[in-house]
C-alpha positions as CSV (number, residue, x, y, z in Angstrom):
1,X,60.1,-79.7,-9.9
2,X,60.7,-81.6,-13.0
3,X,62.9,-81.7,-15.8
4,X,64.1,-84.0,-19.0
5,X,68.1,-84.9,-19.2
6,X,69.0,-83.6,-23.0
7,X,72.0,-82.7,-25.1
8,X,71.3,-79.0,-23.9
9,X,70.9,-79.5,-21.0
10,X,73.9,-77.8,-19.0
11,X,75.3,-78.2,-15.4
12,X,75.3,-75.0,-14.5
13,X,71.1,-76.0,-15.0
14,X,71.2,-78.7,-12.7
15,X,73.4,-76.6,-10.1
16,X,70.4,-73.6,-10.5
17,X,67.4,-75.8,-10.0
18,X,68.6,-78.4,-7.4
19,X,70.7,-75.4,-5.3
20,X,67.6,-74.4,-4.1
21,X,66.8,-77.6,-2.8
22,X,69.9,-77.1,-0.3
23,X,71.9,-80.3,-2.1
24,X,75.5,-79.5,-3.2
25,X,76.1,-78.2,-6.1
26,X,79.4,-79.7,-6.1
27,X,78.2,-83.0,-6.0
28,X,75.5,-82.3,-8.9
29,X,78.3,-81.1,-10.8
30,X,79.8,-84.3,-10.6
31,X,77.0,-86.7,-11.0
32,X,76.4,-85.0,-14.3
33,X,80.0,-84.7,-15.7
34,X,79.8,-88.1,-15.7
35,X,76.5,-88.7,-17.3
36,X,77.9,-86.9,-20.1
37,X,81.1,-89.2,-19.7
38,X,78.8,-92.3,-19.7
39,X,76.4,-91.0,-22.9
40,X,79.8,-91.3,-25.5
41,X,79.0,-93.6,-28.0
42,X,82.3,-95.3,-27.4
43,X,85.5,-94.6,-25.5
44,X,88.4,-93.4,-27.7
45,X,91.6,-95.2,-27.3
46,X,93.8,-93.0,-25.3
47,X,90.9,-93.1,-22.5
48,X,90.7,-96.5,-22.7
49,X,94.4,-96.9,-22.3
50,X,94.8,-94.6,-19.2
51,X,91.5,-96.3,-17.4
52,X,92.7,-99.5,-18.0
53,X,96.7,-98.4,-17.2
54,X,94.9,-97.1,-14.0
55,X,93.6,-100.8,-13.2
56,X,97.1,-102.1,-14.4
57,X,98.6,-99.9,-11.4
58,X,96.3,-101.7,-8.6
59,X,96.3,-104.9,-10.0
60,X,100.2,-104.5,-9.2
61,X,99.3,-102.5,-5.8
62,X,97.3,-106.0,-5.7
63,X,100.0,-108.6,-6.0
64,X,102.6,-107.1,-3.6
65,X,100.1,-107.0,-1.3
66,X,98.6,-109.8,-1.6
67,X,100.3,-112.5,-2.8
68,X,102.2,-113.9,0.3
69,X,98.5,-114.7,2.0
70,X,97.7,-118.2,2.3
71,X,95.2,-119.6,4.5
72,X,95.4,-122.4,7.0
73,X,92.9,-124.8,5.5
74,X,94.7,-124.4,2.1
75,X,97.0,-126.5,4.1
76,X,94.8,-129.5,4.9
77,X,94.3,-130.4,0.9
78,X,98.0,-129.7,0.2
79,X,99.1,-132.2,2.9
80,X,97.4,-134.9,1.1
81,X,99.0,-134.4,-2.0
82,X,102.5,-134.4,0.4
83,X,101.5,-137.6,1.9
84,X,100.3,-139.3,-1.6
85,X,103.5,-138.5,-3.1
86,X,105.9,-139.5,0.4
87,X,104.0,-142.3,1.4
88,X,102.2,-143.5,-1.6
89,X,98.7,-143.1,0.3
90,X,95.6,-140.8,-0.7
91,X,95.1,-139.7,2.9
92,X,95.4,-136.1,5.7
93,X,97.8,-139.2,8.0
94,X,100.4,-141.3,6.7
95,X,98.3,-144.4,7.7
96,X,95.2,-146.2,6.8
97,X,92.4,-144.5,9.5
98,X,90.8,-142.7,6.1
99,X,89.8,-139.6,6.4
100,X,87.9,-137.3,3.5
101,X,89.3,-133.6,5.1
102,X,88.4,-131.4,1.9
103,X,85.2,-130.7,0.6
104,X,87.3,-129.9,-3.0
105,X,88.8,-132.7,-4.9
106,X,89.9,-130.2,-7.8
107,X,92.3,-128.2,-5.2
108,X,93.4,-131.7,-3.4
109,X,94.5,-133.3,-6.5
110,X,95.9,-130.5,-8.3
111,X,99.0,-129.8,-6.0
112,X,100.1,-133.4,-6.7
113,X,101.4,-131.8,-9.7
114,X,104.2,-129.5,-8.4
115,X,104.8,-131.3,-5.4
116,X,105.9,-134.5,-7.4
117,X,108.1,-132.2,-9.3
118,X,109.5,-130.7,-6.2
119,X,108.1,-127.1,-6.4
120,X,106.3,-125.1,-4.1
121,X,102.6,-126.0,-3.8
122,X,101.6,-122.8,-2.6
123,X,103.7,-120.6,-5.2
124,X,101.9,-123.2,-8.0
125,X,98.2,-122.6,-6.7
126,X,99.1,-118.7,-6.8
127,X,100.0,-119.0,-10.2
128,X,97.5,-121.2,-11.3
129,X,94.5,-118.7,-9.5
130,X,96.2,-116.3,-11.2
131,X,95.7,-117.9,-14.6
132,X,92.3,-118.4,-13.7
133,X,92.0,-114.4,-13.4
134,X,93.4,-114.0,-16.6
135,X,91.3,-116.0,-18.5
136,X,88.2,-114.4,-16.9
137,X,90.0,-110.7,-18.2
138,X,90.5,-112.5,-21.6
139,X,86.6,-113.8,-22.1
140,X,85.5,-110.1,-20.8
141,X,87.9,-108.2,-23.9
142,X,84.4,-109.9,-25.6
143,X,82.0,-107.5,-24.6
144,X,81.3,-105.5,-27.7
145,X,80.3,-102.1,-25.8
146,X,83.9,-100.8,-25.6
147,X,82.7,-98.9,-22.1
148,X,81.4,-101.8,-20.5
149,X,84.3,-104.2,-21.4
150,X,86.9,-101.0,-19.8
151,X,85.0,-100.8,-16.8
152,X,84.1,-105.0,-16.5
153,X,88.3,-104.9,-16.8
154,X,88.9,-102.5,-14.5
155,X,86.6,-104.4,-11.6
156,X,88.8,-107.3,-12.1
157,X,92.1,-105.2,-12.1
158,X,91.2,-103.1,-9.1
159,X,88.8,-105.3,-6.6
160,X,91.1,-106.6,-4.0
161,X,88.6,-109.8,-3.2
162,X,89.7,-111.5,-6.3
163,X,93.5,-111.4,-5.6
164,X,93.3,-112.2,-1.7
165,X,91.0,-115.4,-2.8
166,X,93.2,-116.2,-5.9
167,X,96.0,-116.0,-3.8
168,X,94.6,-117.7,-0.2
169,X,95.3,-121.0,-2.0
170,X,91.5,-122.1,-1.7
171,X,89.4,-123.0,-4.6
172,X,87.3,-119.7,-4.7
173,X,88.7,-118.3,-8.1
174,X,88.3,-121.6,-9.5
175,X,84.8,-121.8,-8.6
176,X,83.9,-118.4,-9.6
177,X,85.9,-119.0,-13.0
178,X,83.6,-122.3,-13.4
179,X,80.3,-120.2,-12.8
180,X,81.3,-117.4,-15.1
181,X,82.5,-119.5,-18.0
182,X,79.3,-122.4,-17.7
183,X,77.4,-119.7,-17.9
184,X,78.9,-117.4,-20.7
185,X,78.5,-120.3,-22.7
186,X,75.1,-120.7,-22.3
187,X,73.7,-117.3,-22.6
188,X,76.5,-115.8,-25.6
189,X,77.5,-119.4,-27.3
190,X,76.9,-121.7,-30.0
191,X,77.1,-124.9,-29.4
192,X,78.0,-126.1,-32.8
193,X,81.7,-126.9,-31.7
194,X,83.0,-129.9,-30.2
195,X,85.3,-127.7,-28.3
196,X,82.9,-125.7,-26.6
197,X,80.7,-128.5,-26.0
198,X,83.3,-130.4,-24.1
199,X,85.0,-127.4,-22.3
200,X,80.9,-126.9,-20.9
201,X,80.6,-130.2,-20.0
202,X,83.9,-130.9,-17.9
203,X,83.1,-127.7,-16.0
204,X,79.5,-129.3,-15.0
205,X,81.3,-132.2,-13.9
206,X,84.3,-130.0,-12.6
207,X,81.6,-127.6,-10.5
208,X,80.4,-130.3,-8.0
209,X,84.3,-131.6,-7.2
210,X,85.1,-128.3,-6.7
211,X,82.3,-127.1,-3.7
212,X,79.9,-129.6,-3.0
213,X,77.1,-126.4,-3.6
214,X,78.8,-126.8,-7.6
215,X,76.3,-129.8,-7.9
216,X,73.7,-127.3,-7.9
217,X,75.3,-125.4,-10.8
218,X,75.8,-127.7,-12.7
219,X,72.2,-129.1,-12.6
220,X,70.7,-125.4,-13.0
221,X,73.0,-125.2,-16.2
222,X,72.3,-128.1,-17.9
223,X,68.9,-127.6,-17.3
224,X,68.8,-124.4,-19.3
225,X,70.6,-125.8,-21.9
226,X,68.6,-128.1,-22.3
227,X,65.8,-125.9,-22.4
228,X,67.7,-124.1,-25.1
229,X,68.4,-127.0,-27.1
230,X,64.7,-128.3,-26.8
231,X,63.6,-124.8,-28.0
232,X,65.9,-124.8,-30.8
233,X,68.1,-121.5,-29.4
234,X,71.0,-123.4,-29.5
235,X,72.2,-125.9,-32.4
236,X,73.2,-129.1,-30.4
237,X,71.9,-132.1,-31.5
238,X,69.6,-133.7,-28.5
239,X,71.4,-137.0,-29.1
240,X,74.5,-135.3,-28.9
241,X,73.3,-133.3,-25.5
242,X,72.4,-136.9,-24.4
243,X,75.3,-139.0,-24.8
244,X,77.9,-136.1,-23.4
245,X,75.1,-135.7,-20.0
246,X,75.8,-139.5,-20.1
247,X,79.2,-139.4,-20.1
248,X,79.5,-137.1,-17.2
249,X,77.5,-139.1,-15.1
250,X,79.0,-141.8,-15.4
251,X,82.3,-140.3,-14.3
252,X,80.7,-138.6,-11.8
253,X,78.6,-141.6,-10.2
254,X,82.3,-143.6,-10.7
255,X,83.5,-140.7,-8.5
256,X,81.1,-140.6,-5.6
257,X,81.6,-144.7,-5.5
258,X,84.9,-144.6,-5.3
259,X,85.3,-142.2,-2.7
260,X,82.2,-144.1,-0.8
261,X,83.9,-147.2,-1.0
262,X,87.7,-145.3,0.0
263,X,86.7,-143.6,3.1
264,X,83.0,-145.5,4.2
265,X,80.9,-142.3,4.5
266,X,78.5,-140.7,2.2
267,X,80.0,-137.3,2.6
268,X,83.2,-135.4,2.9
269,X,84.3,-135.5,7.1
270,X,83.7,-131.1,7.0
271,X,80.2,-131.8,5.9
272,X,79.3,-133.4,9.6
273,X,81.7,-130.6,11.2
274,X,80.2,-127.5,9.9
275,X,76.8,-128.7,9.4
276,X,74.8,-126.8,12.2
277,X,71.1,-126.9,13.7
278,X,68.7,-125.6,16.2
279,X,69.4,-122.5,17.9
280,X,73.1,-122.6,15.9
281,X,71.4,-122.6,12.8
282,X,69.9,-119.3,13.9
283,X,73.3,-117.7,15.0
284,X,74.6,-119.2,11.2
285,X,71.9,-117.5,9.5
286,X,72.7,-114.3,11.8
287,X,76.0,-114.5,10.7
288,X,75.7,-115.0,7.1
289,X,72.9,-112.0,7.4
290,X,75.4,-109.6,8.8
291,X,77.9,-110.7,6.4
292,X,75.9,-110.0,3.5
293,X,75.6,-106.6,4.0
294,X,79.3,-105.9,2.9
295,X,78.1,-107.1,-0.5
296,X,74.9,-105.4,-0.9
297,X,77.1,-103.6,-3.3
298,X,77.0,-106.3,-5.7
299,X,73.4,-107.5,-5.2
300,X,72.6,-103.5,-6.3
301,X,74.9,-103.8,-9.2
302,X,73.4,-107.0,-10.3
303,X,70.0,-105.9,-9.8
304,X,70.9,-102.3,-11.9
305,X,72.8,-104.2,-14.9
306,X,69.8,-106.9,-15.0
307,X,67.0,-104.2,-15.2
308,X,69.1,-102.9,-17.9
309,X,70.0,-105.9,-19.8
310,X,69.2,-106.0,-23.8
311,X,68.1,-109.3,-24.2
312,X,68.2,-112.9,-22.3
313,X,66.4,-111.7,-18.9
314,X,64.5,-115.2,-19.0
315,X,67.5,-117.2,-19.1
316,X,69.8,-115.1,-16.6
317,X,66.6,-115.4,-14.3
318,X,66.6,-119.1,-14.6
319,X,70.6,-119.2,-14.4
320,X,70.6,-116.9,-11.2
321,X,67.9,-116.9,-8.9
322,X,66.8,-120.5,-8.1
323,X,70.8,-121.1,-7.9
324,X,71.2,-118.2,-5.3
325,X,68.3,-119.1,-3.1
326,X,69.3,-122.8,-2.3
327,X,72.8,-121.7,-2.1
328,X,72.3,-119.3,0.7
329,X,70.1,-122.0,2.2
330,X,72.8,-124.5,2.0
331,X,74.8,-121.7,3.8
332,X,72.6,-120.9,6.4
333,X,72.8,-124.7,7.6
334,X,76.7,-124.7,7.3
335,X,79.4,-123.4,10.3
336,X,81.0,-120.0,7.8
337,X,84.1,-119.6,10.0
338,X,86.4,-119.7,7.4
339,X,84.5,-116.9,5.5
340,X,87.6,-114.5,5.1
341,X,86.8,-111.4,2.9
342,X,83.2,-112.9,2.3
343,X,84.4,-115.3,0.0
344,X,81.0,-117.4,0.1
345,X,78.5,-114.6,-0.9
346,X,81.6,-113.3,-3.3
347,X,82.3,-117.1,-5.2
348,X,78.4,-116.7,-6.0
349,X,77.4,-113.1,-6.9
350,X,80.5,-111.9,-8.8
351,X,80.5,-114.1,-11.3
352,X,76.9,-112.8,-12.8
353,X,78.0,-109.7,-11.6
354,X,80.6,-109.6,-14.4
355,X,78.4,-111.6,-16.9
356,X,75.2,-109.1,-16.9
357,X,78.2,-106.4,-18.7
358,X,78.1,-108.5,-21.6
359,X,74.5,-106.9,-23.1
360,X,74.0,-103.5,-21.5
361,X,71.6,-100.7,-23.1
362,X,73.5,-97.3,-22.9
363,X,71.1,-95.6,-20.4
364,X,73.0,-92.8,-17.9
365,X,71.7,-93.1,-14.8
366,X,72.0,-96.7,-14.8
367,X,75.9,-96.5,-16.0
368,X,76.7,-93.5,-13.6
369,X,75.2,-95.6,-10.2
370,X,77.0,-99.1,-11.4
371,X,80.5,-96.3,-11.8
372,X,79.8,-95.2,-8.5
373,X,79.5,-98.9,-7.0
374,X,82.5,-100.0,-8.7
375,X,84.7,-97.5,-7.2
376,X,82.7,-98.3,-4.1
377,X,83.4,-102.2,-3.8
378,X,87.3,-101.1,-4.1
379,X,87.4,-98.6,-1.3
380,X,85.1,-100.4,0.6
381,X,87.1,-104.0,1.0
382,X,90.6,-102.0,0.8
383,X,89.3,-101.2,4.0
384,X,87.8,-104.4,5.4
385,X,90.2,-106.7,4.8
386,X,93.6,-105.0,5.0
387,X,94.6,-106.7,8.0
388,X,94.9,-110.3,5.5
389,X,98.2,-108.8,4.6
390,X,99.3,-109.8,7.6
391,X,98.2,-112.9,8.2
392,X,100.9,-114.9,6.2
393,X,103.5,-113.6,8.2
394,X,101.7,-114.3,11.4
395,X,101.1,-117.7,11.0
396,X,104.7,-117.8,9.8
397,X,105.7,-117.0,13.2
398,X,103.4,-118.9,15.4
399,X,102.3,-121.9,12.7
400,X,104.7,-122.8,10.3
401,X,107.9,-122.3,12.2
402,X,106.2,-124.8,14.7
403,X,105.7,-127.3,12.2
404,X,109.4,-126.7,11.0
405,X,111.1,-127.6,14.7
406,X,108.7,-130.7,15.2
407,X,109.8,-132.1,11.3
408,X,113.3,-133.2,11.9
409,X,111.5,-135.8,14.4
410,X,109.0,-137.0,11.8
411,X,110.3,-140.7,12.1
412,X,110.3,-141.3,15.7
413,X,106.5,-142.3,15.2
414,X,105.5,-139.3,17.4
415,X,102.0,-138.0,17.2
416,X,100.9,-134.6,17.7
417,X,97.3,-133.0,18.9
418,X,96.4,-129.5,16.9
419,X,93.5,-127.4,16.9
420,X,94.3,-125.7,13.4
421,X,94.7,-128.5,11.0
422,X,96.7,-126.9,8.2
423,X,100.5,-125.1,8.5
424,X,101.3,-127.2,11.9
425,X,100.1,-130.7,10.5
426,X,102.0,-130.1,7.1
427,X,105.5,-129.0,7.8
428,X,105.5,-131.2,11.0
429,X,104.7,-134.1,9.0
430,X,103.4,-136.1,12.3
431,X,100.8,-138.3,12.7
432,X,98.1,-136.0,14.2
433,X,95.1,-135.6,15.9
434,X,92.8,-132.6,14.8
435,X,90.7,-132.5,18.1
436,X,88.2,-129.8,16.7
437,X,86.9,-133.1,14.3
438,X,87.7,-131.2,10.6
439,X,90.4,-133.8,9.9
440,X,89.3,-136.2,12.4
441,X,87.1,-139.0,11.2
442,X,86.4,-140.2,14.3
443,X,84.5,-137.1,15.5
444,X,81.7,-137.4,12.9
445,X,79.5,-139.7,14.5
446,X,81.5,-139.4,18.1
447,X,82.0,-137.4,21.2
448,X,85.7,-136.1,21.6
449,X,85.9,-137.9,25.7
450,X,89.2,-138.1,28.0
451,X,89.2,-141.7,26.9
452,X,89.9,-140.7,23.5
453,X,92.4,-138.4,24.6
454,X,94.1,-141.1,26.3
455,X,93.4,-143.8,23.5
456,X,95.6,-141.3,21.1
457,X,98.2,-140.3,23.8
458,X,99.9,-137.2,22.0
459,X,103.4,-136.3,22.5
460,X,102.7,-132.7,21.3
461,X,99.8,-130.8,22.2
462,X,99.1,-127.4,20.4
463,X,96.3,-125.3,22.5
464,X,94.6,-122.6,20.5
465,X,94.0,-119.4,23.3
466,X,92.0,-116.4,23.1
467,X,94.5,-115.0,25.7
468,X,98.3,-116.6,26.6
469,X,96.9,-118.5,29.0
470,X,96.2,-122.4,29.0
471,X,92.6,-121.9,30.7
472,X,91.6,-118.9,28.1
473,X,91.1,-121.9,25.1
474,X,88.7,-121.3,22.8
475,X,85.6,-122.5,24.2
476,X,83.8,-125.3,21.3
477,X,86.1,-127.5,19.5
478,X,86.4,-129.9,22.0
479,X,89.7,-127.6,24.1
480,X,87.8,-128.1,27.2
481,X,88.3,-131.7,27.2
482,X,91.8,-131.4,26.1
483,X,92.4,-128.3,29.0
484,X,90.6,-130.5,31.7
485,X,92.9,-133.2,31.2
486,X,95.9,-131.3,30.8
487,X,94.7,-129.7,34.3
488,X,94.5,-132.8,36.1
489,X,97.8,-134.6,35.1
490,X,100.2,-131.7,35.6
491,X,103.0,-134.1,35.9
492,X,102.9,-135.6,32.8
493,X,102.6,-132.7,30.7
494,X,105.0,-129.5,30.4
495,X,103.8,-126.2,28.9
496,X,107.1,-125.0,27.0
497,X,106.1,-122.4,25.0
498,X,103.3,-119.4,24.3
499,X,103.5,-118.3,20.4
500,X,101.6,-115.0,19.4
501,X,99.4,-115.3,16.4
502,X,97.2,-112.1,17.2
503,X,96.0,-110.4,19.8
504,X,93.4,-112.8,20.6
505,X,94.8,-115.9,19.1
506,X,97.9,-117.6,20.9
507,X,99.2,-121.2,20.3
508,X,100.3,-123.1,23.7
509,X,102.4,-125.5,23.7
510,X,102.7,-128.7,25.6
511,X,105.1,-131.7,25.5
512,X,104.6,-135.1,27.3
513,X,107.6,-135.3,29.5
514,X,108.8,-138.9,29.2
515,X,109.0,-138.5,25.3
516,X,112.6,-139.6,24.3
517,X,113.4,-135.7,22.8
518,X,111.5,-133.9,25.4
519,X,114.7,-131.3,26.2
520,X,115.2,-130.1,22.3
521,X,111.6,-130.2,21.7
522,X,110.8,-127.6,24.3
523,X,114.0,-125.7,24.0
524,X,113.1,-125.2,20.3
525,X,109.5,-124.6,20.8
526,X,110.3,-122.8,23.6
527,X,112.7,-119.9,21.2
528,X,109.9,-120.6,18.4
529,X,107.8,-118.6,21.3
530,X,110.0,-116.1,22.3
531,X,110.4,-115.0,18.7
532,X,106.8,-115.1,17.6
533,X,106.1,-112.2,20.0
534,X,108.9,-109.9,19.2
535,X,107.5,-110.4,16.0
536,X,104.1,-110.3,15.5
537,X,103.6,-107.7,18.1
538,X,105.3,-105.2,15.6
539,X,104.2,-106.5,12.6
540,X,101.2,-104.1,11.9
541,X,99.9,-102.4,9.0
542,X,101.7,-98.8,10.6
543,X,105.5,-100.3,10.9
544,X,107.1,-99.4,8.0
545,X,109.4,-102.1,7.8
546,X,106.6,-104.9,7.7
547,X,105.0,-103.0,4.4
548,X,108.7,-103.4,3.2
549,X,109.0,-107.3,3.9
550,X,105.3,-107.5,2.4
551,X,106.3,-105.4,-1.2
552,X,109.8,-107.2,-1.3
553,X,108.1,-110.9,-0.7
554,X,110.6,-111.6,2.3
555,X,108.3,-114.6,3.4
556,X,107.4,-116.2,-0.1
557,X,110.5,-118.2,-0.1
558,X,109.1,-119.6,2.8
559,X,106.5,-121.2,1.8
C-alpha cells in the first residue's frame, strides 16, 4: 500500500489505511498533526513566543538545578591560578618541582582574573560558561527559517548537557562555543571585515589551548578556508590570509616553547596519565563504544539535517568528517574517566549539530523525526545524569570540608597525599602528593615504589575506597602501594576518619602520629567524618529537603 502526502490528504486517511496494518491510530494521528505543524510556511509570533517561553521555563528548571555542580578536576586548574596569585609561581605546588596538570591553558589562566580580585573562581567560570551559552543563542536568532531558529533555540534552552558542562567549571562549553563559531564563519561569513577575520583567527589559536584535540580544528578550519579563499568563495586577500596564519603561529610556536622550556616535557603531565595501550586500549575503545550510544541521537540528527541541507554539503563534509574520525581516534587511545554526561562525544557533535539548522529545506518527514529527537535528547539525559545534582553537595561533605580543616595548618610546611587532585589539594592549600600521577610529574616516566612513598613522607594521607574500609582502595592508581605500606607500619600511621562520598566512593583518612598537630587534626577530620555520613546518606534525589537546598543554592556560597 502506497500513498502521496498532500494538502488533502486528511488524518482520519492515514488512521483508515494504516489501522489495518494493526499500528495505532493514535500515534498516526500524531505523527501527522505535526507534519501539518512542520509544513507552515513560518511560525506566527504568539507560537513562537509560547515555544520559546516553554524553553525559557527549563532553561530556569536548568539553573537551579544545575548550577551548584562543579567537578573535581575543575579544581586542579583553579589551584594554579590560587598559587600564581599567593605565591607568585605558575605552578599545581607552591614550589619549583614544575608540574603541567591541565591539558587547558584557556580555563587555567582565566580564573586568575577573579581570584586576583578576590571573587569566587567557581561562581566566575559559571558565569562566564554561561555567557558562552548566550552568545551561541545570540548567533542562532540568525537562522532565517523562523521554525528552525525556534526549535535550534529551544535545544539550547531545554538540553540539560549544556548547563551541567557550562556549569561543571571545565572547558567544554568553551570548546564547543569555539567549534560552532570557527565554523559559522566559514560556512555563512564574509571575510571582508577585519573584525571577523581576527575573531576567526584567535579562536584557531584559542582551539588548541583549550583541548589539545583543538589543534586539529583549527588545522581542518583553516584549511577550508583556505580552500575558500583559493577558490575565490570568500573575499580575503591570500596575502592577508598569509600574514594573520603567520601571526598565529608564531604565538602559538612562542607558546609550546615556553611551556617546553617551563616544565621540561613535550606534553601536558595528563597526556602520559591517560594515554592507554594494549589490551587497555581495547577496554578504552569499549568504553567510548558504549558511551556513544547515549548520543546516537545526535549522530541521527546530524545525519537527517545534513541529507537535508540547501547548500554547502562539500564544505560541512570537509569541516566534519575528517575532524570526527581522528578525534574519536585520539579518544580511543586516551583513559575517559572523567567523561561525566558524555561530555567528549557531546564537545564534538553538538556544535555541527546546531550549525546544519542554519540552511534547512522545508521537507516534513525530515522536520517531524529531528522534533521527535529533540524532545528525545531532553528526556533522555534528564534521566541519565540526574544524579550530577548531587554531586556538589557530596563532595562538599567528604572533599571540600576536608580541605577546609587541614587549611588553618597551611604554614607548618606539612605535606599531604590525595588520590583526587582537585577540592582537597585546593582549600587545604598543602604541599601535596597526587599518588594516581595526574598532578604528579614524577609519575610520567616512573613507577610510584615504597621508596617514593617514603622519599615524600606525607603527614596526611587521603585513601579513596570502594567500600569504608582501608583494604577496599580502588585497585590502579598506585593505592596498593600506598595500602601496603600503610599495612606494614601500623604504628606510625592512625586512621582518624571515614568520610562518605557515595555509596561506593569513601575517603579514609590517615595522619602520621608524631606530626606536631596530630590530636586536632584527627579530632576535626575525625567530626568531618561523622558528618559526611549523616549527610550524604540522605541527600538523594527523593528527600525533599535536599531538592530544597539544591533550588535555594544553600551550598553556592560555599564555594
Amino acid at each position: 500500500m502506497s500513498f502521496e502526502i498532500n494538502d488533502n490528504f486528511r488524518i482520519c486517511d492515514a488512521v483508515k489505511c494504516l489501522d489495518k496494518k494493526k499500528i495505532n491510530p493514535k500515534f498516526v494521528a500524531i505523527i501527522f498533526l505535526m507534519l501539518n505543524f512542520l509544513k507552515l510556511e513560518s511560525l506566527r509570533k504568539h507560537q513562537i513566543a509560547l515555544i520559546l517561553a516553554l524553553g525559557g521555563i527549563f532553561c530556569l528548571i536548568n539553573i537551579l538545578l544545575f548550577f551548584s555542580l562543579t567537578i573535581d578536576d575543575a579544581f586542579i586548574s583553579y589551584r594554579y591560578a590560587k598559587i600564581f596569585i599567593d605565591h607568585g609561581i605558575w605552578n599545581w605546588n607552591p614550589n619549583h618541582h614544575m608540574v603541567e596538570a591541565y591539558t587547558t591553558f584557556t580555563h587555567t589562566i582565566l580564573p586568575v582574573i577573579p581570584y586576583a580580585l578576590g571573587f569566587s573562581i567557581p561562581i566566575f567560570m559559571k558565569l562566564f560558561s554561561l555567557l558562552l551559552l548566550v552568545l551561541i543563542i545570540r548567533r542562532l536568532t540568525g537562522i532565517e527559517d523562523n521554525l528552525f531558529r525556534t526549535i535550534a533555540i529551544f535545544v539550547v534552552l531545554v538540553n540539560p548537557l549544556f548547563y551541567i558542562h557550562a556549569f561543571a567549571g571545565i572547558e567544554t562549553i568553551l570548546f564547543v562555543y569555539l567549534i560552532f563559531d570557527s565554523s559559522y564563519m566559514i560556512l555563512y561569513r564574509f571575510f571582508d571585515k577585519n573584525k571577523t577575520i581576527f575573531f576567526f583567527f584567535l579562536y584557531q589559536l584559542l582551539l588548541p589551548l583549550t583541548r589539545p584535540e583543538g589543534a586539529l580544528f583549527s588545522m581542518m578550519n583553516i584549511a577550508v578556508l583556505f580552500f575558500m579563499v583559493y577558490t575565490g568563495r570568500k573575499s580575503m586577500k591570500l596575502k592577508h590570509f598569509f600574514l594573520w596564519l603567520g601571526g598565529i603561529a608564531i604565538i602559538g610556536i612562542a607558546y609550546f616553547a615556553w611551556r617546553f622550556q617551563y616544565f621540561g616535557k613535550l606534553f601536558p603531565n595528563p597526556f602520559y596519565f591517560k594515554t592507554v595501550i594494549g589490551s587497555e586500549q581495547r577496554a578504552s575503545f569499549d568504553f567510548l563504544f558504549n558511551n556513544i550510544k547515549p548520543n546516537l541521537i545526535y549522530i541521527f540528527i546530524g545525519i537527517l539535517c545534513f541529507l537535508n541541507l540547501k547548500d554547502n554539503r562539500k564544505y560541512f563534509f570537509l569541516l566534519m568528517l575528517p575532524t570526527l574520525i581522528i578525534c574519536i581516534g585520539l579518544y580511543i587511545r586516551s583513559n575517559l574517566l572523567m567523561n561525566y554526561a558524555n561530555r567528549f562525544e557531546f564537545q564534538i557533535m553538538i556544535a555541527f549539530n546546531l550549525l546544519l539548522l542554519f540552511h534547512q529545506k522545508r521537507r516534513p518527514l525530515y522536520l517531524t523525526a529531528i522534533f521527535l529527537l529533540v524532545f528525545l535528547v531532553f528526556s533522555t539525559h534528564i534521566r541519565s545524569n540526574i544524579n550530577l545534582i548531587s554531586y556538589y553537595p557530596r563532595v562538599y561533605m567528604a572533599h571540600q570540608k576536608i580541605g577546609e580543616a587541614l587549611e588553618p595548618y597551611k604554614d607548618k610546611g606539612y605535606k599531604l597525599m590525595v588520590g583526587d587532585a582537585g577540592f582537597t589539594p585546593f582549600y587545604a592549600d598543602w604541599n601535596t602528593v597526587d599518588y594516581t600521577g595526574l598532578a604528579n610529574g614524577d609519575l610520567a616516566a616512573n613507577f610510584f615504589t615504597t621508596d617514593y612513598f617514603i622519599q615524600n613522607k606525607p603527614d596526611v594521607i587521603i585513601l579513596n575506597c570502594s567500600a569504608p574500609s582501608a583494604d577496599k582502595y580502588h585497585r590502579g592508581y598506585n593505592m596498593n602501594v600506598v595500602y601496603d605500606y600503610l599495612r606494614k607500619n601500623t604504628g606510625e600511621y592512625e586512621q582518624v576518619a571515614v568520610n562518605k562520598w557515595s555509596h561506593n566512593h569513601y575517603l579514609i583518612c590517615f595522619v602520621r602520629k608524631q606530626m606536631e598537630d596530630f590530636a586536632p587534626i584527627k579530632s576535626v577530620l575525625s567530626e568531618i567524618g561523622k558528618q559526611s555520613y549523616a549527610v550524604n546518606e540522605s541527600y538523594t534525589i527523593n528527600n525533599p529537603q535536599f531538592i530544597k537546598d539544591i533550588i535555594t543554592q544553600k551550598y553556592l556560597k560555599t564555594q
